[in-house]
N, CA, C and O of each residue as an XYZ file, in Angstrom:
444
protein
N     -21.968     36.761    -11.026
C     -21.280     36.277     -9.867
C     -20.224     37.251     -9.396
O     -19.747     37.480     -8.285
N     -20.032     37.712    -10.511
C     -18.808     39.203     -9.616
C     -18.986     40.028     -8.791
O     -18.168     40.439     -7.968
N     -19.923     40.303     -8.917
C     -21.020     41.508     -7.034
C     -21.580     40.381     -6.233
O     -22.474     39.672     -6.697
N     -20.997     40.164     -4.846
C     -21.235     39.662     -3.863
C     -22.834     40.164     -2.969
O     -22.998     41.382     -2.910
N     -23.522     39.614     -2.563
C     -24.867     40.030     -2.105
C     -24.318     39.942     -0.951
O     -23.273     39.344     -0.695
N     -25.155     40.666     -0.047
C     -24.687     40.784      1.791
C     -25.377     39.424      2.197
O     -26.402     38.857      1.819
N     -24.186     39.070      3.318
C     -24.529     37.678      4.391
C     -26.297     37.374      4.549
O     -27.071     36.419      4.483
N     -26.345     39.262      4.864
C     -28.096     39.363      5.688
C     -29.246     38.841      4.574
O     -30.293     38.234      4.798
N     -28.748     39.239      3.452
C     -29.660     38.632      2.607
C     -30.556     37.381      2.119
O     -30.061     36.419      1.530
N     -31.349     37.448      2.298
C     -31.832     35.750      2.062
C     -31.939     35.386      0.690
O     -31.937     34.159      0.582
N     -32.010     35.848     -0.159
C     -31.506     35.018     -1.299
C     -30.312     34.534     -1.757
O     -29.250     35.139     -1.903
N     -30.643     33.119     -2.023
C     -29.285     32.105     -1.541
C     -28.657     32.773     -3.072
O     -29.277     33.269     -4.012
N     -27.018     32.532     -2.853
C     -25.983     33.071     -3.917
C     -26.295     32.053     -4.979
O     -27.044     31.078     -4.929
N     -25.681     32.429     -5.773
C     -25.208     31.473     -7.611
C     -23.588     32.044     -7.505
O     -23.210     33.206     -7.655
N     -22.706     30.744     -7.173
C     -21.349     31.308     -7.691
C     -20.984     29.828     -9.052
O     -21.338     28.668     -9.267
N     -20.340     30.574     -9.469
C     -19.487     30.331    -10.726
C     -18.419     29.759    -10.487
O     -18.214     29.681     -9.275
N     -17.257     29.103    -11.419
C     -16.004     29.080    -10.916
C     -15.430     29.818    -11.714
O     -15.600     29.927    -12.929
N     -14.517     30.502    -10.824
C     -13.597     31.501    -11.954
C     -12.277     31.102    -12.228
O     -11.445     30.938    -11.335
N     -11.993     30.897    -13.726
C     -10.656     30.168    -14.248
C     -10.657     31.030    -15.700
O     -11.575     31.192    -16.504
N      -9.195     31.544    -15.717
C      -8.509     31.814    -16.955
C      -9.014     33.819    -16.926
O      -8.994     34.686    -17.801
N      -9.394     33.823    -15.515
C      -9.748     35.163    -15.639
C     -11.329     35.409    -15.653
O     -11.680     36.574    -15.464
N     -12.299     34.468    -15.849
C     -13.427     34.419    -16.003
C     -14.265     33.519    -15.066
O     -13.977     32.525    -14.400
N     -15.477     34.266    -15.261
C     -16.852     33.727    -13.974
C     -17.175     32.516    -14.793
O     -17.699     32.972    -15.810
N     -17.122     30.683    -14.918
C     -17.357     30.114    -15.585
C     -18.731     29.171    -14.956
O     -18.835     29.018    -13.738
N     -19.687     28.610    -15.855
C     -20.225     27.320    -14.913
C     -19.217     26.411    -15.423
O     -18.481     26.453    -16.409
N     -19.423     25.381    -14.259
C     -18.644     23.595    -14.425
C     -19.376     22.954    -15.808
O     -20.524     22.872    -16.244
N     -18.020     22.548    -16.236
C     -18.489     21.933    -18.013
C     -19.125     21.020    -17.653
O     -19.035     20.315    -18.658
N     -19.858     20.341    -16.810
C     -20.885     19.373    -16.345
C     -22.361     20.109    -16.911
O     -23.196     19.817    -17.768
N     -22.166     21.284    -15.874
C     -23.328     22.082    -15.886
C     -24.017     21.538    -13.877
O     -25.096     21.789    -13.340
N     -22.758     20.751    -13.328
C     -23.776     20.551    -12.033
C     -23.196     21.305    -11.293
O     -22.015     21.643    -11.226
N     -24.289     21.629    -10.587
C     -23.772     22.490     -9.176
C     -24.229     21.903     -7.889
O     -25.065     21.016     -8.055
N     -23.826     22.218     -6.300
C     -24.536     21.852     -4.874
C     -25.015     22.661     -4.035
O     -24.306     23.576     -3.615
N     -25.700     22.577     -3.809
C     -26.107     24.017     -2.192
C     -25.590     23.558     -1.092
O     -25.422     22.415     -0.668
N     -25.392     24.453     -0.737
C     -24.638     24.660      0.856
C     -25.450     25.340      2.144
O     -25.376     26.567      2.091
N     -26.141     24.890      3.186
C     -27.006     25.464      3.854
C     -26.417     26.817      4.533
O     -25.325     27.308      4.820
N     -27.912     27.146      4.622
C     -27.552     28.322      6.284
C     -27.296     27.060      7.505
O     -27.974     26.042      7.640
N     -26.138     27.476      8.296
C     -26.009     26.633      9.155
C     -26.990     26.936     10.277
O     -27.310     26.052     11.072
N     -27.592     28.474     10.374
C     -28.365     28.910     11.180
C     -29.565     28.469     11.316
O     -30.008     28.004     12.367
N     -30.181     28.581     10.268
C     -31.358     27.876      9.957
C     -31.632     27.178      8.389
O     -32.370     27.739      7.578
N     -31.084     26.163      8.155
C     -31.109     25.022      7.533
C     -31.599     25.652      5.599
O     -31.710     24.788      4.730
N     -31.790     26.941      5.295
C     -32.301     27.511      4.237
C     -31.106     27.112      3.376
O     -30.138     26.465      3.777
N     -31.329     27.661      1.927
C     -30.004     27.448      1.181
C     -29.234     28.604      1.668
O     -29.820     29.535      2.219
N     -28.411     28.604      1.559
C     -27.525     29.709      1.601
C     -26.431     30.427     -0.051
O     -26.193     31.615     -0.270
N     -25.966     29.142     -0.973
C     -25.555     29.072     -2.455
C     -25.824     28.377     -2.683
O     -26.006     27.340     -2.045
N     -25.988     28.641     -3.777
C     -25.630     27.254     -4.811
C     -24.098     27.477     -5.860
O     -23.719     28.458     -6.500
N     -23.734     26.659     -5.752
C     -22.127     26.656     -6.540
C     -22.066     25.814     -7.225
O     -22.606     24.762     -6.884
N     -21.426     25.896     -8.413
C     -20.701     25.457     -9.342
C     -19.737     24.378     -8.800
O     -19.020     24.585     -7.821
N     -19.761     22.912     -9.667
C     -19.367     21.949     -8.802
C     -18.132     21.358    -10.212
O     -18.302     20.914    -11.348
N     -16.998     21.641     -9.419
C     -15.772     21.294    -10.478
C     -15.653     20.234    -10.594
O     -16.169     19.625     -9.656
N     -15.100     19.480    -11.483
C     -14.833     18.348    -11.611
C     -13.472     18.266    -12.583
O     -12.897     19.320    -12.855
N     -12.972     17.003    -13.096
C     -11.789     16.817    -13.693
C     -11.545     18.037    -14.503
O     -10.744     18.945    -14.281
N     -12.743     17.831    -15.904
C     -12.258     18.582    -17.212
C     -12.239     20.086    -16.317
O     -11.306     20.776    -16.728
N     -12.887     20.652    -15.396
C     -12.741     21.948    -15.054
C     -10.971     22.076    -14.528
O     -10.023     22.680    -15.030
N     -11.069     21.374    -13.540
C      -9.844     20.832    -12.452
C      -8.552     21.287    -13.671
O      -7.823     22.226    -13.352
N      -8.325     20.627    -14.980
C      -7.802     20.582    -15.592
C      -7.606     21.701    -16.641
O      -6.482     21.884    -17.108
N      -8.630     22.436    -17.019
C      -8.902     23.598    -17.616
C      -8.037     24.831    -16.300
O      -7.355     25.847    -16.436
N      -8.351     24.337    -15.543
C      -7.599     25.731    -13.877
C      -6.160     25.406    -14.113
O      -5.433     26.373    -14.340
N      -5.671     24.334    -14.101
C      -4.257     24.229    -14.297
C      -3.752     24.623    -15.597
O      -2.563     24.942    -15.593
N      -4.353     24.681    -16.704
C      -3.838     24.765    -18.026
C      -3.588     26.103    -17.162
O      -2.652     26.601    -16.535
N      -5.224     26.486    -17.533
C      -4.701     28.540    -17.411
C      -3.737     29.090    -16.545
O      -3.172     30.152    -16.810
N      -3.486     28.360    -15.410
C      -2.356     28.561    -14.268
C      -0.942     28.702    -14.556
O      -0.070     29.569    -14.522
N      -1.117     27.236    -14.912
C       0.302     27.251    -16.340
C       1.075     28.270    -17.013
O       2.221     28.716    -16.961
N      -0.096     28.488    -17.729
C       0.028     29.724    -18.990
C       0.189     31.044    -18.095
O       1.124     31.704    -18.548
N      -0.481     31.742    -16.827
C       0.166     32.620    -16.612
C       0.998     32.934    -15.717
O       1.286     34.066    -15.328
N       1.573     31.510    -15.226
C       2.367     31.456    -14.406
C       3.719     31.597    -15.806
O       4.471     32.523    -15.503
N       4.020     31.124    -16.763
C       4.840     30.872    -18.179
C       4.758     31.800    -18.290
O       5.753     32.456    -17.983
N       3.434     32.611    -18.846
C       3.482     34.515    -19.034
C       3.950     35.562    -18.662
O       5.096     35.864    -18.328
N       3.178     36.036    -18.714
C       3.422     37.412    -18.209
C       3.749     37.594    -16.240
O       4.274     38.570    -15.704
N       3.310     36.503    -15.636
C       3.654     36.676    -14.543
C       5.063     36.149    -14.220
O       5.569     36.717    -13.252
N       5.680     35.371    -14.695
C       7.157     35.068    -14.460
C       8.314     36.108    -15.145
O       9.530     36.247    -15.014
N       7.519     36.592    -15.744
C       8.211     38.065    -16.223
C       8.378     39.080    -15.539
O       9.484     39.572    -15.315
N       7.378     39.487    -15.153
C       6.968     40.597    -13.484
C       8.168     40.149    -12.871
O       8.550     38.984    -12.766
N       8.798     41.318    -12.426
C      10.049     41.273    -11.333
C       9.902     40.750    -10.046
O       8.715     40.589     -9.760
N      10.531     40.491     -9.342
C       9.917     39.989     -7.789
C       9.688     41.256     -6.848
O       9.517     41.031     -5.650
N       9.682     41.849     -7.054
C       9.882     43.294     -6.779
C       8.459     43.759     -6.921
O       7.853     44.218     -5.953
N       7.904     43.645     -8.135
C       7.219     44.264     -8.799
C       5.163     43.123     -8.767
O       3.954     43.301     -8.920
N       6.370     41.888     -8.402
C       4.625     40.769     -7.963
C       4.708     41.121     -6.442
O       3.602     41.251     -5.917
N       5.655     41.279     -5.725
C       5.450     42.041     -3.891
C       4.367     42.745     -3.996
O       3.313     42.517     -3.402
N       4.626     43.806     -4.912
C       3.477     44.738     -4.843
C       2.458     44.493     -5.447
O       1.417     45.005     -5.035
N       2.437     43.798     -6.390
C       0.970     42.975     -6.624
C       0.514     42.652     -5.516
O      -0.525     43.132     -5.064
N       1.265     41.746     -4.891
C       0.378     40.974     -3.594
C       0.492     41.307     -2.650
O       0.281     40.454     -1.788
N       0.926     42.855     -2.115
C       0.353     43.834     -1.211
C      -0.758     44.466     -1.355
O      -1.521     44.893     -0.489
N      -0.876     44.547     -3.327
C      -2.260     45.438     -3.195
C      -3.644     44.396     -2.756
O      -4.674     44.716     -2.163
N      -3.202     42.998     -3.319
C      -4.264     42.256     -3.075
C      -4.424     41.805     -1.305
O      -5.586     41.732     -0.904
N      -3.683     41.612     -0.628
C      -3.875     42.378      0.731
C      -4.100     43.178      1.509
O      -4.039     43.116      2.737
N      -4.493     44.325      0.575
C      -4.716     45.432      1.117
C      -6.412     45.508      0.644
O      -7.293     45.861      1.429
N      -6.624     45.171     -0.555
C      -8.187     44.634     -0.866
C      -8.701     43.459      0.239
O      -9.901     43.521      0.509
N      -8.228     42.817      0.642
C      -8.643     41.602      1.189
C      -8.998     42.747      2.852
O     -10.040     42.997      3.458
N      -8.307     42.947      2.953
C      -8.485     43.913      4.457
C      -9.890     44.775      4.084
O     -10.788     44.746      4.926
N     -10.074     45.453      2.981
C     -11.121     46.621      2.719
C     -12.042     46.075      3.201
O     -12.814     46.637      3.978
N     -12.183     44.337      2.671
C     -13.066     43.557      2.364
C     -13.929     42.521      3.151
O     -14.949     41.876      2.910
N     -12.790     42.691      4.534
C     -12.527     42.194      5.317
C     -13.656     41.553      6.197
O     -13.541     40.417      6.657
N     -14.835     42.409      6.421
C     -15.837     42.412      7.158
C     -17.289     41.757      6.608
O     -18.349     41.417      7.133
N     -16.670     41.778      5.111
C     -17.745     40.950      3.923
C     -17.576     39.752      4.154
O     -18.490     39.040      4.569
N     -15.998     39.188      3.853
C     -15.736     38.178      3.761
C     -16.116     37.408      5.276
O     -16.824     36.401      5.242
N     -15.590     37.952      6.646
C     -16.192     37.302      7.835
C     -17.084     37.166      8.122
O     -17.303     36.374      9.038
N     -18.518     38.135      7.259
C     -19.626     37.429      7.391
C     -20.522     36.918      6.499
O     -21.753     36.900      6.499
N     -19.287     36.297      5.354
C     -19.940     35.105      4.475
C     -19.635     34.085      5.337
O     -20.437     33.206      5.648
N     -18.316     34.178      5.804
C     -17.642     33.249      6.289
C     -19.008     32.691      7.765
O     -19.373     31.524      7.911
N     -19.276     33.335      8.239
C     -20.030     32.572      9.539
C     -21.168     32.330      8.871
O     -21.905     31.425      9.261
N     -21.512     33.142      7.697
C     -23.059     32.643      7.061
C     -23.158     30.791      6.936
O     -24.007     29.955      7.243
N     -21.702     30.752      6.274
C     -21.896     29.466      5.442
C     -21.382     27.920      6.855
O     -21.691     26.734      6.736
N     -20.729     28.433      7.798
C     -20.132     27.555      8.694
C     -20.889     28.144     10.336
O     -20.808     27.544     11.408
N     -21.394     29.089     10.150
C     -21.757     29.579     11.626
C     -20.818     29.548     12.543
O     -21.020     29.075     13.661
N     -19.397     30.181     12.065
C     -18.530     30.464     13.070
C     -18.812     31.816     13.652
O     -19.541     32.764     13.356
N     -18.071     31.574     14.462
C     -18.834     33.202     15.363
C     -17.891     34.386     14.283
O     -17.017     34.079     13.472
N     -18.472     35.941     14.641
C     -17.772     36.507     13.534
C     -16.733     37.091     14.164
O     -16.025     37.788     13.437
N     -16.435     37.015     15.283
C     -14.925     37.426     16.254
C     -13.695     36.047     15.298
O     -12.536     36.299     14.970
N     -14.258     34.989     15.113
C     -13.381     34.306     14.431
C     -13.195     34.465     13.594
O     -12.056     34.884     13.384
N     -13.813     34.341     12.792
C     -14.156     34.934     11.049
C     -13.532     35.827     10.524
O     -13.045     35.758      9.396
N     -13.442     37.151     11.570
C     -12.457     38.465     11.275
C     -11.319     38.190     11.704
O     -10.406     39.009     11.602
């Protein structure tokens, strides 16, 4: 689940949920598909959270919010979360056209 396949692609995704740092399935084991809004195909299938997951995301949140990240200077998480804005921009053009894959928004919105 960590390499993203292109929008254009027709084989529908498998995502995971990622908690504690890791690509996980839901401790159920269920997942849902989500169509092409374009033409009605699958588009993913995802990993479908529920409590014990729900609850497993907050532990780990917890813990590195308690960790090592409340330690990080404020100074020093800025620039954390510039670099991750600055990835999100690289990325930018992936993400707007998952984004219309899965909702069929136009991709002038999307970006």
């Amino acid at each position: 689940m960590s390499s993203v396949q292109p929008a254009e692609n027709n084989t529908p995704r498998k995502y995971q949920l990622f908690i504690d740092g890791q690509w996980i399935d839901a401790e159920s084991g269920k997942t849902f598909t989500t169509p092409n809004p374009a033409t009605g195909e699958t588009l993913a299938e995802i990993a479908e959270a529920d409590k014990a997951d729900i609850d497993k995301a907050v532990k780990a949140a917890r813990r590195a919010f308690e960790g090592k990240w409340s330690q990080i200077s404020a100074r020093d998480r800025g620039r954390m979360l510039y670099k991750l804005s600055q990835l999100l921009e690289q990325h930018s053009s992936e993400l707007a056209s998952l984004e219309t894959a899965d909702n069929g928004k136009p991709i002038k919105e999307s970006l």
